[in-house]
C-alpha positions, 0 to 999 in steps of 0.5 A, spaced: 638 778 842 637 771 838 639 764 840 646 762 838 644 755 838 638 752 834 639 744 834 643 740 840 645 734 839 644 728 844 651 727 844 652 733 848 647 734 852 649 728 856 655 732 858 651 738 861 649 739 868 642 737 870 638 742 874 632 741 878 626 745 881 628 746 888 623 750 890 617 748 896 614 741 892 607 741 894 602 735 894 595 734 893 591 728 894 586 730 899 580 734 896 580 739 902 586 741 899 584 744 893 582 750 894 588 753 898 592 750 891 588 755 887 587 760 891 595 761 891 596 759 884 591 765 882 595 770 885 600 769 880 601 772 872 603 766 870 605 759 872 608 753 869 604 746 867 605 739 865 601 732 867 602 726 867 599 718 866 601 711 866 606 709 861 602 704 857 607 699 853 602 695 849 599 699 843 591 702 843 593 702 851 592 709 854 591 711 861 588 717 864 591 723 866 593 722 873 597 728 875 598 735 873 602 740 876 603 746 876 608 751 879 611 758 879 618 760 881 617 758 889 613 752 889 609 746 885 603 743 887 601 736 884 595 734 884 594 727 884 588 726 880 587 719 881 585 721 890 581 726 888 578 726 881 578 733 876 576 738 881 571 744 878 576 749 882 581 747 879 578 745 871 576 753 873 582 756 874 585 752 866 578 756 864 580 763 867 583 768 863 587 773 868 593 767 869 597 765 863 598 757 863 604 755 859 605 748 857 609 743 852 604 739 847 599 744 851 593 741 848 594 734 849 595 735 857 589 740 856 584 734 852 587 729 858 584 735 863 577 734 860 576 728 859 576 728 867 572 734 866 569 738 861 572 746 861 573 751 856 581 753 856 583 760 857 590 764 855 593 757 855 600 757 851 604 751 847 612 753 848 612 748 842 609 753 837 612 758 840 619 755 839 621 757 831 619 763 831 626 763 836 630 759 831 629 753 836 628 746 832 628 742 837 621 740 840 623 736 847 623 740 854 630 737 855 633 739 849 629 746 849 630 747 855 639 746 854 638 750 849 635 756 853 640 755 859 646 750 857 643 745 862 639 739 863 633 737 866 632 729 868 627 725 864 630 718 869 622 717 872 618 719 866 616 711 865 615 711 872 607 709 875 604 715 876 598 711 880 603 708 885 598 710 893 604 715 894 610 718 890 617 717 890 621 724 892 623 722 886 617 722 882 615 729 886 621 732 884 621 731 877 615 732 876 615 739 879 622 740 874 618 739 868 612 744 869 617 749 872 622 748 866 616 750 862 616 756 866 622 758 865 623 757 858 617 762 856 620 767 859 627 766 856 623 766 850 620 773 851 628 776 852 630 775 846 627 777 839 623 772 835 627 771 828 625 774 821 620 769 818 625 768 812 630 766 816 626 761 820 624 758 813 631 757 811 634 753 818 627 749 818 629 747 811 637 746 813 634 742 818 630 737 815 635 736 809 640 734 815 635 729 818 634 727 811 641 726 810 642 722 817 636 717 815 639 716 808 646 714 811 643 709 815 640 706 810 647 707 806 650 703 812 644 697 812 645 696 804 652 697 804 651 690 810 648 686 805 652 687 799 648 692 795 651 699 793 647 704 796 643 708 790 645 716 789 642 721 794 636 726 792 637 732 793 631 735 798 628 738 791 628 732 788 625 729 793 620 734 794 618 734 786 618 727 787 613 727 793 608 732 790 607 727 783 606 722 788 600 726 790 598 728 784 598 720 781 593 719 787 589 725 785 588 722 779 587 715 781 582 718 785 578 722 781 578 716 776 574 712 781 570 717 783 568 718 776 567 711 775 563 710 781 557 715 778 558 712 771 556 705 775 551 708 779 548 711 773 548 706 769 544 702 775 539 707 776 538 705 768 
């Protein structure tokens, strides 16, 4: 069985159902909770992970990982990072290799993870990399997660402050969605088959012609505003020729540099 749906619009997503973790939410903030949070989570053959930081809203600007949660089908802990530091029980169990992980831009939230404490990660999966393979070609949890199961997850706390003493039901709730979802859509991916490679290729291809397509309409428009007709529209293949001469035009220059740079410098030697 294959994904029907390859690309869901934000249009459309609006209108679908929202969905939420509504198994047992629970809090770890306190370093002699650690243990029996990965005890538990050790009994279990896979199991959902997210993190979150801070939101910075000034360029260079990033804080350190404050949250990860991890959950399975029934319950989510949330460890806040920010009480109780990167604990080795825990930095043992992403290096343990009987529990499979599964998380969205998985590297990034492991790198965060390390920078708190070194470990070296173990059976850890991107639900991104595995995705096209199934056709999908959105990268989002929202959209991927739409496309699994026709309903919507929120994002309405994501720019909330991670670090706040407590967090919000709100915040808890939400956080625990994001690494169930991340769960459930591995699963729902081992369910269905993976695509023919050459099918992959060719909706990728569609997809970055559609986009392509949708950028030149809004330069169209812009150009159009200001009085100036827009020029024709290259095709993907011709823009695609064009960008490879692009490359070897600077190729070129640079081999022409280097070339003159040993030239200066055996004439100096001189």
């Amino acid at each position: 069985m294959y994904y029907q749906t390859h690309h869901i619009s934000k249009e459309l997503l609006q209108w679908m159902p929202v969905q939420a973790f509504e198994g047992e939410v629970v809090v770890v903030d306190k370093p002699e909770m650690v243990a029996g949070a990965v005890a538990y989570l050790r009994t279990q053959k896979q199991v959902g992970v997210d993190t979150e930081s801070r939101p910075s809203f000034r360029r260079g600007i990033h804080y350190p990982t404050a949250l990860v949660q991890i959950a399975s089908h029934e319950r989510c802990y949330l460890f806040r990072l920010t009480h109780i530091g990167m604990p080795q029980e825990l930095a043992d169990f992403f290096a343990d290799p009987e529990v499979c992980k599964v998380g969205l831009a998985f590297r990034d939230d492991i790198n965060g993870l390390r920078r708190r404490r070194e470990f070296v990660p173990a059976n850890c999966i991107d639900i991104q990399k595995l995705v096209p393979q199934y056709g999908i070609l959105d990268l989002g949890l929202q959209k991927i997660y739409a496309i699994c199961f026709g309903r919507k997850i929120s994002k309405s706390q994501q720019l909330t402050n991670w670090e706040n003493t407590h967090l919000t039901p709100e915040q808890a709730r939400y956080a625990a969605t994001d690494a169930w979802a991340t769960l459930l859509i591995y699963e729902d991916l081992l369910s269905h088959e993976p695509l023919p490679q050459q099918e992959v290729v060719s909706l990728q291809r569609e997809e970055k012609e559609r986009l392509i397509e949708h950028q030149q309409q809004i330069q169209d428009r812009r150009l159009i505003e200001q009085g100036i007709t827009p020029p024709p529209h290259l095709t993907l293949e011709e823009r695609e020729a064009h960008q490879a001469e692009k490359r070897r035009e600077a190729r070129k220059r640079k081999r022409h540099r280097v070339a003159a740079a040993k030239r200066t410098a055996s004439g100096k030697k001189k």
